[in-house]
N, C-alpha and C positions, 0 to 999 in steps of 0.2 A: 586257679584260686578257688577257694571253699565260697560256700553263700554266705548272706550276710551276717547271715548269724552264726559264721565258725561253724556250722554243722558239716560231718563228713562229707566227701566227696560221695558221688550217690558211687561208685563199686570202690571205693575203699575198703582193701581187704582181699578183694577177689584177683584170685593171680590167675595168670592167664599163659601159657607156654605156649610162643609164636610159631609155627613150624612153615613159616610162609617167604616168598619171592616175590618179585616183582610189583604185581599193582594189587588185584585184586583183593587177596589177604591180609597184606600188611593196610589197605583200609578199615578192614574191619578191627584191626587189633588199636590202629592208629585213635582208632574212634573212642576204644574203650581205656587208652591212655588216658584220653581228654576229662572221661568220667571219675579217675582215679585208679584204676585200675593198676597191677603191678603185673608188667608186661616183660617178661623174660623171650626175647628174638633166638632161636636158634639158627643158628648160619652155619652151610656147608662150606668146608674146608677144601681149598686154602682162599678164594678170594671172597668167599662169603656171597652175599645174594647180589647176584646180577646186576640190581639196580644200583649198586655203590656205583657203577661205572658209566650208565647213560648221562648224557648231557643235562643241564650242562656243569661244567665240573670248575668248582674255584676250588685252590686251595687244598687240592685231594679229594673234595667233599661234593659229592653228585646233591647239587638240590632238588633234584626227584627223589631220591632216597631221601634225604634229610624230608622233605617233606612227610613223605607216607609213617616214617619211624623216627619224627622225635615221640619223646617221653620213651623210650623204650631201651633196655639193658640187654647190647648182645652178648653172645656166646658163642664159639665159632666149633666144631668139631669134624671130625673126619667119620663119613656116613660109614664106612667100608670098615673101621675096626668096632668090634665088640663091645669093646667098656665103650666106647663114645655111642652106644643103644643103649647101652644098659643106666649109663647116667641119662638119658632122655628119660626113659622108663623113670630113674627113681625121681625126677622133676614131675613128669604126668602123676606120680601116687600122689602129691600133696597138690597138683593143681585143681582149680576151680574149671577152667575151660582151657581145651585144646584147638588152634585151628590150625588147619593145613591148607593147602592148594598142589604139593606135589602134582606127577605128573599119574596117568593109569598105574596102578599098581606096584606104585614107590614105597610107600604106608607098610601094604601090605607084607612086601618083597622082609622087610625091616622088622616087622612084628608092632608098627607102629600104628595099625589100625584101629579103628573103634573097640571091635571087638577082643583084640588083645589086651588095650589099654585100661578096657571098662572092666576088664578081670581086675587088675591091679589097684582099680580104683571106681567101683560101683557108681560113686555120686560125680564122677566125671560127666562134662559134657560138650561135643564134639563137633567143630565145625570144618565141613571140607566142601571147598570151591573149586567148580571145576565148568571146563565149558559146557559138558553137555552131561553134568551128574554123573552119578555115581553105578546106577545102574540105569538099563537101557539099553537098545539098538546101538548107539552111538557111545558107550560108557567106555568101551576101548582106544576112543580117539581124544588125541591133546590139538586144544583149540585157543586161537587167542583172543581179544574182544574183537576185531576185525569180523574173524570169522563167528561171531556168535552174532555181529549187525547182519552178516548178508544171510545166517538161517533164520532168525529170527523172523527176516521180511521189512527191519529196518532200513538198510541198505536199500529194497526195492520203495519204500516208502518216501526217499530222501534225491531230491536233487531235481533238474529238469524234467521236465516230461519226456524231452525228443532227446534225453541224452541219458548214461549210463547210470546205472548205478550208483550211489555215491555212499562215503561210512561219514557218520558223524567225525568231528573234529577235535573228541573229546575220550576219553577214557571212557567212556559210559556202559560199557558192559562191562569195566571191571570193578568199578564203581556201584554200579549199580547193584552187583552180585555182594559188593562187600557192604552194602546199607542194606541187603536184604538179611545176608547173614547176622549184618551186628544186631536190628533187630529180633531175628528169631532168638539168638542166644539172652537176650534178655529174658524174652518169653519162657526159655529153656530153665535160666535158675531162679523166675518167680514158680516155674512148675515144682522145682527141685523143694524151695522152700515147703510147699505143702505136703509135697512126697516122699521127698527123700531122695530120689532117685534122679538120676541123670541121663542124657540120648543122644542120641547122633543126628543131625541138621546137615545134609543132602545139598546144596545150592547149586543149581544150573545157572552160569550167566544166560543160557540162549532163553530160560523160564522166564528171567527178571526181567528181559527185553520184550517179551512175544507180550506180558500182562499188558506194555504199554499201548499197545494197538487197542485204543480208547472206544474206536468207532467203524474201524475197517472192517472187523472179523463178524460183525453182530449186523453190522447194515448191507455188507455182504450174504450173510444167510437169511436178513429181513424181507432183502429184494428177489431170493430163489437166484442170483448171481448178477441179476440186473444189473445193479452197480459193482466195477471191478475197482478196485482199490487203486491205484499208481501215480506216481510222483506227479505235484503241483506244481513241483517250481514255486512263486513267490508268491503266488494266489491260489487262495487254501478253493478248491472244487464244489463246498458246499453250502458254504458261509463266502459274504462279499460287503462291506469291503471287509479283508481278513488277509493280511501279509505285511510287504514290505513295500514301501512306494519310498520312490526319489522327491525326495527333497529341497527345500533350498541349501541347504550347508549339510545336506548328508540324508543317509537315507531313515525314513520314518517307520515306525509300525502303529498298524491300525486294527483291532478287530471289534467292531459290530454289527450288535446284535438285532433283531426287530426292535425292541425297546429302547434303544440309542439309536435308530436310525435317523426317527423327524430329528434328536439334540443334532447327530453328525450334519445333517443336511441344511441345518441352520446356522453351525458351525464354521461349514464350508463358506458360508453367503449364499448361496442357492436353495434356500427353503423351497424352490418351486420341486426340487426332486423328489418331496417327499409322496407327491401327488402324479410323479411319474411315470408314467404304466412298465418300464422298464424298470422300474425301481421299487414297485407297490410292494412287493413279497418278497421272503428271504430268498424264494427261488428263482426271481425275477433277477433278483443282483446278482444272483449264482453264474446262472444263464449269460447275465451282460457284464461283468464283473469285469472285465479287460476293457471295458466301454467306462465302466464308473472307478477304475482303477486312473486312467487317463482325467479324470476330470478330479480327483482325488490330487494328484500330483501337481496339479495348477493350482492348487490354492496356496494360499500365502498361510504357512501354519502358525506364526505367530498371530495373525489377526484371529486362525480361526479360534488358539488357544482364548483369547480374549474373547470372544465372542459363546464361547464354549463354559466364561465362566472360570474354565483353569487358568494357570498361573505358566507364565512363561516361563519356559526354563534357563532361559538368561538373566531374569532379575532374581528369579529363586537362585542360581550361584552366586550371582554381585552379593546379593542379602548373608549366604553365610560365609563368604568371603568376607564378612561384616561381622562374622561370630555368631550369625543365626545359622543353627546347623537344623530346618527343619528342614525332612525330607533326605536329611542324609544317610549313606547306608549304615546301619551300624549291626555288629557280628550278633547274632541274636544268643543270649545265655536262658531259654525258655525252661530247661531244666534246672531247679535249684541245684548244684553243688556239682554243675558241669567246671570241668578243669580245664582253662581255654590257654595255656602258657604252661606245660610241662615239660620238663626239664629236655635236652637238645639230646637229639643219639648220640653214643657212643662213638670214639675213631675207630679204622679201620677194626676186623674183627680181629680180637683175641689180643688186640695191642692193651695197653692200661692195666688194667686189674679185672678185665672181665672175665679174665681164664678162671677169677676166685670166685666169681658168682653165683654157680649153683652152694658153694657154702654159706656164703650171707644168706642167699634166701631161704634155706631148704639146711638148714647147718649139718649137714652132710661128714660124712666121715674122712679124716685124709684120704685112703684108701678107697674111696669111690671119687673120691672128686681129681684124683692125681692120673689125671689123662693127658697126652700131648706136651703143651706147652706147662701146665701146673705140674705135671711131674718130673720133668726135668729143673724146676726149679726146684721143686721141693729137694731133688737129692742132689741139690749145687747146695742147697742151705745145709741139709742132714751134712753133708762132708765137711762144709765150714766150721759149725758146728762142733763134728767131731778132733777137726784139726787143734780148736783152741780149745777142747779140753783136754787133749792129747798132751801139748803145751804147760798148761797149768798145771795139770798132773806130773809134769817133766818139770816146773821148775820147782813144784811141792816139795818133790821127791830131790832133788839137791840140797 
């Protein structure tokens, strides 16, 4: 939906040729759907992108796909014939932004590269997602978000101390690449607007992963190696209390700081801890943290919530259970004339009328758009067509 004042959608206007698979890319496009964006999905023929098919599936309809690409209008082509580049190609001249994820040297193989496409269309600008970028040591290998948690040093970051490696439990490297990308491209055609000109945007998932190492990589080379970085388990090594503690009806999280310590330790009912010699300093709880993690877990968190001044979280849901919704989550629209309900993807590719879409968008010629499945229609119609004027003409002529 528009803001409130009908004003456009903030990329109203700006078309965008999807050239993406699975997670990573179709985020970034997915994103710029929501802003208004006119998002044309190219799909390799015949099943189209992969993710039509992952779990879970009602109704023909994978809701991982549906999720990454509503708002988006596919198009399904066969990468291996000529006219199905060359209608790419005349999509890319009229578009605003191109993204890809292909794999090493797919783009290129294609002529569907930066640099080919920037010929054809100077004010173009180009996004391509990849695990380990575009150029590099590592620019010849295909990697998935898996592998961009364990180079990263996320994997090594994550899990037991006395136990293995673990990957997050989340798309986050491919996600993460596709919020870095959708932001740069913004960047990309506020630059355009001043310049004129258009660029190529590079994203490494394993880059958008390594920035996150907040404190490892800087207090590592603080200490000359003193401190080595490796997995906490449920109690963070530097800060205490800071994790996850067992609960009465489930498990709790806690992180403070010096300045919330005496509120926590009052909190608890035990104000004596705040005078604790085990407890005085942040490095003191560090230190004994498995000691004040244990006596953290004994308290009653309702009383301390009250004691804390906060608000129990059981009469705060009775209350909007009541129609008081404070506190509730609600989907943040921070940008005016963000589009949060854009229209639902497309069925299978090339089913419906999307074979006709590069002519709606792009009002294209029969003659470039009569590929595959549009041109065997067209000359099922031209013969129809011809037959019933063949007809009229034959009964004129009687």
């Amino acid at each position: 939906m528009a803001g409130a004042n009908n004003s456009p959608h903030m990329l109203s206007g700006i078309r965008v040729l999807d050239i993406t698979q699975y997670l990573a890319g179709p985020t970034v496009t997915r994103f710029m759907a929501e802003m208004g964006a006119n998002i044309v999905k190219v799909e390799q023929a015949p099943m189209g992108d992969p993710a039509r098919l992952l779990p879970a599936v009602r109704e023909g309809r994978s809701a991982y796909f549906v999720q990454q690409n509503r708002g988006k209008r596919s198009l399904c082509v066969d990468f291996a014939k000529s006219e199905s580049l060359d209608l790419i190609r005349e999509l890319a001249k009229k578009a605003d932004v191109v993204v890809e994820n292909y794999g090493p040297g797919v783009m290129e193989k294609r002529g569907l590269d930066y640099a080919s496409l920037s010929r054809l269309n100077p004010r173009l600008i180009m996004a391509s997602i990849s695990a380990f970028g575009r150029k590099g040591p590592l620019s010849h290998k295909v990697g998935y978000d898996f592998i961009a948690q364990a180079f990263s040093g996320l994997m090594h970051m994550t899990g037991d101390p006395n136990g293995p490696p673990m990957f997050v439990g989340l798309g986050i490297g491919d996600q993460s690449a596709g919020v870095h990308a959708f932001s740069a491209i913004g960047y990309a055609l506020f630059y355009r607007e001043r310049s004129g000109v258009g660029q190529y945007i590079d994203i490494a998932m394993v880059d958008t992963l390594y920035h996150m190492h907040e404190a490892n990589i800087q207090v590592w080379s603080t200490t000359n190696g003193e401190f080595v970085p490796k997995r906490m388990g449920s109690q963070h090594e530097l800060v205490s209390p800071c994790g996850s503690f067992k609960g009465p009806q489930g498990y709790i999280v806690v992180l403070v700081l010096d300045r919330q310590w005496p509120a926590m330790a009052r909190a608890m009912g035990q104000p004596e801890l705040i005078e604790d010699p085990r407890f005085a300093t942040m490095r003191d709880r560090a230190k004994n943290r498995f000691e004040l993690a244990a006596l953290v877990e004994k308290m009653d968190a309702g009383a301390a919530l009250g004691r804390s001044g906060l608000e129990d979280s059981r009469r705060a849901s009775r209350r909007r259970g009541a129609g008081d919704d404070r506190g509730r989550y609600r989907k943040p629209s921070a940008l005016q004339g963000a589009q949060h309900d854009p229209q639902g993807p497309r069925p299978h590719p090339g089913r419906g009328d999307d074979s006709r879409l590069p002519a709606q968008v792009l009002g294209l010629s029969r003659r470039t758009r009569s590929t595959g499945a549009a041109a065997r229609r067209t000359r099922r119609r031209d013969s129809a067509r011809a037959t019933r004027n063949e007809r009229i003409g034959s009964s004129k002529a009687q």
